[in-house]
C-alpha positions as MATLAB code, in Angstrom:
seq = 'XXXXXXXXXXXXXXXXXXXXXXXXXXXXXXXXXXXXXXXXXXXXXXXXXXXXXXXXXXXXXXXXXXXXXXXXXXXXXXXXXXXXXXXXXXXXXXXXXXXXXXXXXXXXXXXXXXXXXXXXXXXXXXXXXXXXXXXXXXXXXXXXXXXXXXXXXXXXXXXXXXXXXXXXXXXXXXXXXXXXXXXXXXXXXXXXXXXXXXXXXXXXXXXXXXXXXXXXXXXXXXXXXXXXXXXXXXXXXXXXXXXXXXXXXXXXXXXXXXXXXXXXXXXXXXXXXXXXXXXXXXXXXXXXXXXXXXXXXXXXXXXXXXXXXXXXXXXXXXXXXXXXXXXXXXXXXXXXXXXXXXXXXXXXXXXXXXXXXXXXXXXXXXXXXXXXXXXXXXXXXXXXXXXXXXXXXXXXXXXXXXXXXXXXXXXXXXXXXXXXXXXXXXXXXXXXXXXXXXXXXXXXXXXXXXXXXXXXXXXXXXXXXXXXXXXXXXXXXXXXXXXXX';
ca = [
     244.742  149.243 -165.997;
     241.872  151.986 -165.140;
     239.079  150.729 -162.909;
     235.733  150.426 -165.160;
     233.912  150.856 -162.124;
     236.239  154.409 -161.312;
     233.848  157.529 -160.745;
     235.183  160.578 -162.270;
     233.346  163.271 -160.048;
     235.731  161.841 -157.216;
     238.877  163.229 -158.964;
     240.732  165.185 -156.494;
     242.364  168.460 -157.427;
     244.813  168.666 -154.223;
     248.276  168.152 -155.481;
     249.494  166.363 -152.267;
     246.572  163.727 -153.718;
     247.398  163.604 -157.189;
     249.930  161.362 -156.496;
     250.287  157.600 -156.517;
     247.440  157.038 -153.472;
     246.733  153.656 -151.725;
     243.476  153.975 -149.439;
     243.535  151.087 -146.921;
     241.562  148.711 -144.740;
     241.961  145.824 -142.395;
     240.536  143.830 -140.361;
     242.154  141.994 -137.404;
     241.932  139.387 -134.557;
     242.535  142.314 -132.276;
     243.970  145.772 -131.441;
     247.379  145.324 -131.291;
     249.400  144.630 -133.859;
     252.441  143.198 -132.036;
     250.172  140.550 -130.659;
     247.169  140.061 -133.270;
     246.914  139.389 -137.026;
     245.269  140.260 -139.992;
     242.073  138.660 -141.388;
     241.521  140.547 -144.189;
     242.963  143.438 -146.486;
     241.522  146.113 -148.994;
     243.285  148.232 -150.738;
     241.941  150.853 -153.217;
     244.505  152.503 -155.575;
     244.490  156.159 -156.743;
     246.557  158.084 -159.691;
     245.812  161.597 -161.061;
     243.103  161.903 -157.987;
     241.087  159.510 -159.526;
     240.793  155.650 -158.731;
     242.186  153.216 -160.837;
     242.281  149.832 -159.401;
     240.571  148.004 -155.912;
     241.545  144.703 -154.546;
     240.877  142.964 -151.652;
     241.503  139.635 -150.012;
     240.886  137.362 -146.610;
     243.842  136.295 -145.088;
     244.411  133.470 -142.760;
     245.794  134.714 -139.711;
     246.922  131.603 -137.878;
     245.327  132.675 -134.790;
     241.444  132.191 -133.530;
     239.605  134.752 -134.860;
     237.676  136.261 -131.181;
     233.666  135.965 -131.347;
     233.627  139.719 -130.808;
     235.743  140.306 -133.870;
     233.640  137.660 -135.797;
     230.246  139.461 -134.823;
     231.962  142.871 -135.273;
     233.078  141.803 -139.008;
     231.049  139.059 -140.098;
     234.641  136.791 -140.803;
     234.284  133.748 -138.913;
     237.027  131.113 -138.319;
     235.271  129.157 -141.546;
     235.851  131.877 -143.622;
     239.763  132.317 -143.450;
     240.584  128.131 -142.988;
     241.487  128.034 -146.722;
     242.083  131.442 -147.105;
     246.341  132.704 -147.753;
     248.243  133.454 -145.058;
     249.923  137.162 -145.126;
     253.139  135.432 -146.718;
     251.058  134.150 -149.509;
     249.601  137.889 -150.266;
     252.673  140.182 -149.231;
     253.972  140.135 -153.135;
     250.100  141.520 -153.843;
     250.111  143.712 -150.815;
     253.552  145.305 -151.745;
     252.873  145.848 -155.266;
     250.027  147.719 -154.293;
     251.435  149.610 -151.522;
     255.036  150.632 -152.125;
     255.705  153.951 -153.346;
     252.528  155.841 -152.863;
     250.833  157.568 -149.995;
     249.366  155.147 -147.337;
     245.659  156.677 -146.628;
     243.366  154.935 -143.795;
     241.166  155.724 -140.983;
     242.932  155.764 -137.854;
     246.137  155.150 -140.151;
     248.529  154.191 -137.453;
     246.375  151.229 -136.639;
     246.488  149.707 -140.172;
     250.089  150.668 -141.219;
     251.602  149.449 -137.663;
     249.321  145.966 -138.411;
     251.133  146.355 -142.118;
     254.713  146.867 -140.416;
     254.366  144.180 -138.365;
     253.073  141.861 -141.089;
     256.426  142.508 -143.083;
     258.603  142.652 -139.846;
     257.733  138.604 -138.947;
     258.410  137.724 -142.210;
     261.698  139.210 -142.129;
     260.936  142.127 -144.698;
     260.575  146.145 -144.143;
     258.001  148.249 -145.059;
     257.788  152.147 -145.473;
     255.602  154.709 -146.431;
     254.279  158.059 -146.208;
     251.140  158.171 -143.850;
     248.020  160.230 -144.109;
     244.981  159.504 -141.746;
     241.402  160.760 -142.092;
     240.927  161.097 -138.934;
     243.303  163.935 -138.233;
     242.466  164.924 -141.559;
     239.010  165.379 -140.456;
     239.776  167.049 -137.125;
     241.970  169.118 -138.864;
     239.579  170.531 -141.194;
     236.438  170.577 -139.601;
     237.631  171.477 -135.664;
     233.911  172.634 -135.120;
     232.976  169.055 -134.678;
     233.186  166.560 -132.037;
     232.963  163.019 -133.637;
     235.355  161.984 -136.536;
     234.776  158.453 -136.452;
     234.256  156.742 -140.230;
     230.162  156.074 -139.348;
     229.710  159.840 -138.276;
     232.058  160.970 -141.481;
     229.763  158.696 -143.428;
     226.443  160.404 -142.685;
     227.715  164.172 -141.999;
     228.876  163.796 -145.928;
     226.098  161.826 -147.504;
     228.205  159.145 -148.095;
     227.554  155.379 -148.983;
     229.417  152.190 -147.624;
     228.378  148.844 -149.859;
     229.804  147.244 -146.491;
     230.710  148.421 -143.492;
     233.308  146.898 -141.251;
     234.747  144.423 -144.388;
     238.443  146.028 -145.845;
     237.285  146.701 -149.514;
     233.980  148.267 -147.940;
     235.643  150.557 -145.551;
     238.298  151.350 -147.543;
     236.193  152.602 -150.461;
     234.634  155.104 -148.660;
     238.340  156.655 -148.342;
     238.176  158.228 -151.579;
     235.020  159.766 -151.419;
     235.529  161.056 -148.286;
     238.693  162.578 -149.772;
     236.624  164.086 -152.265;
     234.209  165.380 -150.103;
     236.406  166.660 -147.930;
     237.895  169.033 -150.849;
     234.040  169.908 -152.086;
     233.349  171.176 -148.806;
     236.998  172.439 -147.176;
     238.187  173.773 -150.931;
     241.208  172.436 -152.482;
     243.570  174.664 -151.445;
     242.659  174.389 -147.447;
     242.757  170.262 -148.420;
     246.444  170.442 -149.650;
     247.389  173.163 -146.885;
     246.164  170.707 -144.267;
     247.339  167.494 -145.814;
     250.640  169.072 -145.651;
     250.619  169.436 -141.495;
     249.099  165.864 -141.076;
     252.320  164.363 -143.125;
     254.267  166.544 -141.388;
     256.026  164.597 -138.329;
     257.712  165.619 -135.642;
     261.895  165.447 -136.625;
     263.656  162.999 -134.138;
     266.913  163.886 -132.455;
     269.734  161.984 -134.565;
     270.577  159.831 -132.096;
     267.238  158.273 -132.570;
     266.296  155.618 -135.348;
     264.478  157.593 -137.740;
     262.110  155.024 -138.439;
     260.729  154.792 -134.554;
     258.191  157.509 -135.589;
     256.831  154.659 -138.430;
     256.716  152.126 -135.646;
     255.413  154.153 -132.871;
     251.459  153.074 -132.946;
     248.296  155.453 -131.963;
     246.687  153.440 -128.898;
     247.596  153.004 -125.490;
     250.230  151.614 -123.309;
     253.095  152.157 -121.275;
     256.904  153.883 -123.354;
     260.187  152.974 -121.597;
     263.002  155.395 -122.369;
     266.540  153.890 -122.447;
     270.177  156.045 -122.118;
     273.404  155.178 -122.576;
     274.396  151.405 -121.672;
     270.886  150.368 -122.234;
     269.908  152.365 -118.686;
     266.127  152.452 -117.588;
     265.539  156.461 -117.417;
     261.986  157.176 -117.591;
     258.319  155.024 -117.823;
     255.401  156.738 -118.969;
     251.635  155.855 -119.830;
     249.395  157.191 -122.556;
     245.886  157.211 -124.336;
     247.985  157.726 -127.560;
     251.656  156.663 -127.646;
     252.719  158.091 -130.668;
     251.851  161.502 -130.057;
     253.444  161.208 -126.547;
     256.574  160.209 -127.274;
     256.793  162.466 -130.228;
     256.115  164.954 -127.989;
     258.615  164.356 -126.051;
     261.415  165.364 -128.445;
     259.687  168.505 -129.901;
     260.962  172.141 -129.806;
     258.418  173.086 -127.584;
     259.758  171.669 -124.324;
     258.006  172.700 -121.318;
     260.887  172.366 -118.823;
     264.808  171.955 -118.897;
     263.845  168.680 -116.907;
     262.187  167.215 -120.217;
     264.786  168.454 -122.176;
     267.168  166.983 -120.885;
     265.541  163.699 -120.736;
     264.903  164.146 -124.186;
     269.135  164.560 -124.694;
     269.774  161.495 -122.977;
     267.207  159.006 -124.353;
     268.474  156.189 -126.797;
     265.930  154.085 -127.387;
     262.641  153.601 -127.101;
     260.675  150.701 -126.149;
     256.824  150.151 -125.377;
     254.101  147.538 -124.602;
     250.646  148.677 -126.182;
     247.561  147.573 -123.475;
     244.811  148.316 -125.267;
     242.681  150.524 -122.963;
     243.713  153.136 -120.695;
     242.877  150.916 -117.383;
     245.843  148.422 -118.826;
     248.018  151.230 -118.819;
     247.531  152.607 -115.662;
     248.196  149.706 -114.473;
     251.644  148.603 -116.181;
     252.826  152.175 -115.423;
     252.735  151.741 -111.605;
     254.292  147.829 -111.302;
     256.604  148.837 -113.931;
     257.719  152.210 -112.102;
     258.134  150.370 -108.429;
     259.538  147.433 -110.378;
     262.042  148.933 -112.858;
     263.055  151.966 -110.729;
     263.414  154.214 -113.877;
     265.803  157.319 -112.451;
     263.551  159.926 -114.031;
     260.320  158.780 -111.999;
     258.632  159.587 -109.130;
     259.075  156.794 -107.343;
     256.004  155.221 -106.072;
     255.745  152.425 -103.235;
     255.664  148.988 -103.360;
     253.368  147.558  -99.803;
     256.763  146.475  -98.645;
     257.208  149.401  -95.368;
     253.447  150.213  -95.278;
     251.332  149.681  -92.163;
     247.623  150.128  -91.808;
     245.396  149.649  -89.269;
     243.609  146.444  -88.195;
     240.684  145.320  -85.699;
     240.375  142.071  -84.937;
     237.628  140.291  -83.071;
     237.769  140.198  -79.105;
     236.208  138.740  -76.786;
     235.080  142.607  -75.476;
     235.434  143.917  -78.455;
     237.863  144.620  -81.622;
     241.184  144.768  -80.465;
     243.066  147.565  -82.411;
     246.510  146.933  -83.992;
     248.974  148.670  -86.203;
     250.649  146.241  -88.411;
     252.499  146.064  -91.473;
     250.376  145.856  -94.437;
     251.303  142.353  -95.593;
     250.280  141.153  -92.550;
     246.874  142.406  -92.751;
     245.516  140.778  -95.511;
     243.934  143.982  -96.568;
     242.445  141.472 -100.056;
     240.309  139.452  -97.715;
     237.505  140.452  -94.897;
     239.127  141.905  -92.097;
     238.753  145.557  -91.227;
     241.723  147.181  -92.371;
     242.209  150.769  -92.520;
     244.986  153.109  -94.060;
     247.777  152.192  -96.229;
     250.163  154.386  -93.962;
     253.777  154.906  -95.057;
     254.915  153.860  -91.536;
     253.674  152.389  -87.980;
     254.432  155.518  -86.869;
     251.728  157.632  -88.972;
     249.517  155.086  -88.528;
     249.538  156.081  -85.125;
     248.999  159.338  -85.432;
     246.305  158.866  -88.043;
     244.265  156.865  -84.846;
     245.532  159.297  -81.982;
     243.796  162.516  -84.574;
     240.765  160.107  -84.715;
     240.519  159.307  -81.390;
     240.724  163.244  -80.328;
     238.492  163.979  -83.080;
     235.516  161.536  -81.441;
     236.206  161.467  -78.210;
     237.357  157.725  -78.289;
     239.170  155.637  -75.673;
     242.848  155.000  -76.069;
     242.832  152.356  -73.290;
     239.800  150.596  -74.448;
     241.614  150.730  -78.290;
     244.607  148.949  -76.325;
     247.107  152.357  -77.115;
     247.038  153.505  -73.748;
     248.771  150.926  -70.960;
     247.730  150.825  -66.995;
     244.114  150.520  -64.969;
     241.828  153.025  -64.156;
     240.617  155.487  -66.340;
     242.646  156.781  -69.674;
     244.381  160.235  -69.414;
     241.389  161.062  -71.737;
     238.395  160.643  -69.590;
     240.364  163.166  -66.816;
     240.578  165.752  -69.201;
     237.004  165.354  -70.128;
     238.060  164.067  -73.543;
     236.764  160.949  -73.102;
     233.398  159.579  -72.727;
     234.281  157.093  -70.323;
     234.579  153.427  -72.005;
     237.593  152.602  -69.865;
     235.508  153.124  -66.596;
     232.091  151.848  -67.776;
     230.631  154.956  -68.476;
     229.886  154.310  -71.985;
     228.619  151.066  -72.938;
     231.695  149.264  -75.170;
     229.032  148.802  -78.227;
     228.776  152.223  -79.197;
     232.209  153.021  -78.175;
     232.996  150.113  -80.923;
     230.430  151.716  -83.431;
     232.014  155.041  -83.127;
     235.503  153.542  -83.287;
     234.019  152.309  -86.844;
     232.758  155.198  -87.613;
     235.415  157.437  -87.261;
     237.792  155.277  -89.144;
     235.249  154.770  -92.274;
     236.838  157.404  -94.691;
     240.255  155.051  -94.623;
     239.208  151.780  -94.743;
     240.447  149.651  -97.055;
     237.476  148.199  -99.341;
     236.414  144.485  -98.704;
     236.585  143.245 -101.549;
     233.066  142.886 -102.886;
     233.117  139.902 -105.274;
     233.030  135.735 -103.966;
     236.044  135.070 -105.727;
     238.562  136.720 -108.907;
     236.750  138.572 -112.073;
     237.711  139.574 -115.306;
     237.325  142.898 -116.018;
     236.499  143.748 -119.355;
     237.882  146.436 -121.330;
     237.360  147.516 -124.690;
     240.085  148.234 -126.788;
     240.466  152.361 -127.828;
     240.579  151.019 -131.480;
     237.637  149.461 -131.428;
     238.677  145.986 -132.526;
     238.018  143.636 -129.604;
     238.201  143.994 -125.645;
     240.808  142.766 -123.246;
     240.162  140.867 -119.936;
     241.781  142.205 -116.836;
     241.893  139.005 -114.552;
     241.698  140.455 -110.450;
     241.460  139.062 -107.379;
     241.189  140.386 -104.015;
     242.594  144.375 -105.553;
     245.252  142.493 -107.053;
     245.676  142.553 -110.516;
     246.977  139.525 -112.044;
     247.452  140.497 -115.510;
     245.062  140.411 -119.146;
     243.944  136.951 -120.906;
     242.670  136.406 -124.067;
     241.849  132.891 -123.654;
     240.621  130.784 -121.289;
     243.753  128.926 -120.538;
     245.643  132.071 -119.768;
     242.782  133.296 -117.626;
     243.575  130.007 -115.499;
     247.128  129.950 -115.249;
     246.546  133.733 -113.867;
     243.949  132.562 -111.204;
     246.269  129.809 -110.246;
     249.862  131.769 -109.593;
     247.319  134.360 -108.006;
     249.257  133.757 -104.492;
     252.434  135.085 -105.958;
     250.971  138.324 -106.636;
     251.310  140.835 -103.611;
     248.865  143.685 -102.664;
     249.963  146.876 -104.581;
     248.704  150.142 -102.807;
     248.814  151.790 -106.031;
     246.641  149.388 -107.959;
     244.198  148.891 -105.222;
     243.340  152.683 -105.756;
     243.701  152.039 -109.741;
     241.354  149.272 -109.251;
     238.636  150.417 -106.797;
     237.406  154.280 -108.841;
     237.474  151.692 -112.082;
     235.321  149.051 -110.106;
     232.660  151.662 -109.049;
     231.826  153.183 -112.316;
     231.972  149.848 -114.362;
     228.814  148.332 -115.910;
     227.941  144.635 -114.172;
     227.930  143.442 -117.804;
     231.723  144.120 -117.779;
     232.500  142.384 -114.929;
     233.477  138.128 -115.143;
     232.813  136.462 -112.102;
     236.071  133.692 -112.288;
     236.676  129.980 -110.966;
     238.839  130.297 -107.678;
     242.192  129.321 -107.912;
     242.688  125.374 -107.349;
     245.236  126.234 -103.901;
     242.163  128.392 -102.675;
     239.300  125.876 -103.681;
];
């Protein structure tokens, strides 16, 4: 039946759009679609270029809708109580949906929420994807910002509500429209053409890993023969990554042939690009993929420690587990071995003219070998008072010192989601991270096992360029853990 409401100087000429045409909107408890759910849909149908039917409903999502997702949409936990569950809309949803060209903003957030919808109920869904984004980008390169507000007002288009599905999504066919008005419609149907166009997967691929494959970040495992780890890798945008991966335009015989010997393909979305980071380096020192470069767990690292004495700081190399680098102690390094560690203080020492029998490296009485070849100021024979010796010590070692870590007890690090939809809480204690929360209780059981998790060299640098650019708003200040209290 044709929409009364339809507005006829919207018809779009494109042929690629003349098609059957569902624009599409959701909102959601949260970015990711394998872990969140929908709270609402809208769905706005198009045939001849023209639209013909719109629909929308809330759905009840079985999960606590976040109070930045309820300020964000207006849907509050009240709102979606009595509201149908996805099961009780899917026959609505498919009707609407199957067999016509999936159009969104940001597309591969909605359809992968769609997928996933289907998937737990045991059902498949399909379609052909177009999103106004890369549309946008595509067709108007000159400009920065393609998000839907900017597209909005650098179109003079109107939203009856933003951030609600049926609002959002019928902007889509204006935008369309406008797009043609100002692009033409043969540059609209030329660059629809590219956006549908995918990448073709080798055939020892499922062909449907492309459909599944969502736009946001996280961490890709690629598996060979016999299910064998071969490669972990990070991205801002995981799709286009691992697409990239298998297309003609290999850089190197080395990706090439990884791209010959992958499988399957498995990945864990994170939200932001800190998450990722993150997950990369356990998973690489954990996992051992045979592709990597590995990277180093603290187990075989040494730094170097001082530790109060009655004359002064006594100066140690020790392995870094036993140096509590997390807590207060001056720590310095991570070196791969005792041995460079040693080095690393005997340059320093040269460098500033320090003692190496006040620092405790150079055995016997009397002066140090140093002072008789003048390179010494004379700490080991009195010459130089052992307080600025110490100070200098200090000083010299400042560009490796491990931070102290500058909160009372573990935060939460905020992080907002590259879709938009929510934030994530990185829980940390002492450069250690512990892992994300949503809630509160998960936030506690990571505080608690917090002992369990050992210093990673890897993260600590991860974690400490993060911690000096972050705003104090994002940062949590967190209950100790109940063994620490």
């Amino acid at each position: 039946m044709k929409d009364p409401f339809a507005t006829p100087d919207l018809r779009i000429e494109a042929p690629a759009l003349r098609g059957p045409v569902a624009c599409v909107d959701l909102e959601t408890t949260g970015g990711m679609a394998v872990h969140h759910r929908v709270i609402e849909v809208g769905i706005v149908l198009l045939d001849d270029g023209a639209v013909v039917e719109r629909w929308s409903s809330l759905v009840n999502p079985g999960q606590r809708i976040p109070p930045t997702i309820e300020q964000f949409t207006g849907i509050s936990n009240e709102m979606v109580v009595d509201a149908p569950s996805f099961d009780d809309v899917r026959t609505e949803v498919r009707r609407r949906l199957e067999g016509r060209l999936f159009v969104a903003h940001n597309a591969r957030f909605d359809y992968g929420f769609v997928r996933n919808e289907f998937r737990r109920l045991g059902e498949k869904f399909s379609a052909p994807v177009l999103c106004t984004v890369r549309l946008s980008r595509l067709l108007f390169a000159e400009h920065a910002r393609h998000n839907l507000d900017t597209l909005i007002e650098r179109h003079g288009l109107e939203c009856s509500q933003r951030h609600r599905a049926l609002g959002d999504a019928e902007v889509l066919p204006a935008l369309l429209a406008a797009f043609e008005r100002t692009a033409g419609s043969e540059r609209l149907q030329d660059s629809v053409q590219s956006v549908l166009h995918e990448t073709r997967l080798p055939p020892h691929l499922p062909q449907d890993l492309a459909d599944d494959l969502p736009e946001g970040p996280g961490v890709y495992l690629f598996r060979g023969e016999g299910d064998a780890l071969l490669y972990v890798g990070k991205s801002r945008n995981l799709r286009s990554r691992v697409l990239a991966h298998f297309g003609a335009e290999h850089r190197s015989s080395k990706e090439a042939k990884l791209a010959r010997q992958v499988r399957s393909v498995e990945w864990r979305e994170t939200g932001g690009e800190l998450g990722a980071l993150l997950l990369e380096s356990r998973l690489v020192k954990e996992l051992r993929p045979s592709a990597n470069r590995q990277l180093r767990g603290s187990a075989g690292l040494h730094c170097i420690r001082l530790c109060p004495g009655p004359d002064g700081p006594a100066v140690e190399i020790v392995p870094l587990a036993d140096a509590d680098p997390t807590g207060d102690e001056e720590s310095y390094g991570p070196f791969r071995t005792a041995r460079d560690a040693t080095r690393a203080l005997e340059g320093k020492a040269r460098e500033a003219c320090l003692c190496l029998k006040t620092m405790g490296l150079e055995p016997g009485a009397g002066s140090c070998f140093g002072h008789q070849l003048g390179r010494c100021r004379g700490a080991c024979v009195g010459k130089e008072p052992r307080a600025l010796h110490d100070a200098r010590l200090r000083v010299a070692l400042s560009t490796l010192r491990l931070k102290p870590w500058p909160f009372p007890g573990p935060i939460g690090l905020k992080e907002r989601m590259v879709s938009g939809e929510g934030t994530v809480l990185h829980v940390i204690d002492r450069w250690r991270h512990l892992g994300t929360a949503s809630d509160e209780a998960e936030v506690a059981a990571l505080v608690d096992r917090s002992s369990d998790v050992q210093f990673d060299p890897d993260a600590y640098r991860i974690l400490v360029k993060c911690i000096e650019r972050v705003a104090p708003r994002e940062v949590v200040l967190l209950a100790a853990a109940r063994s620490r209290a």
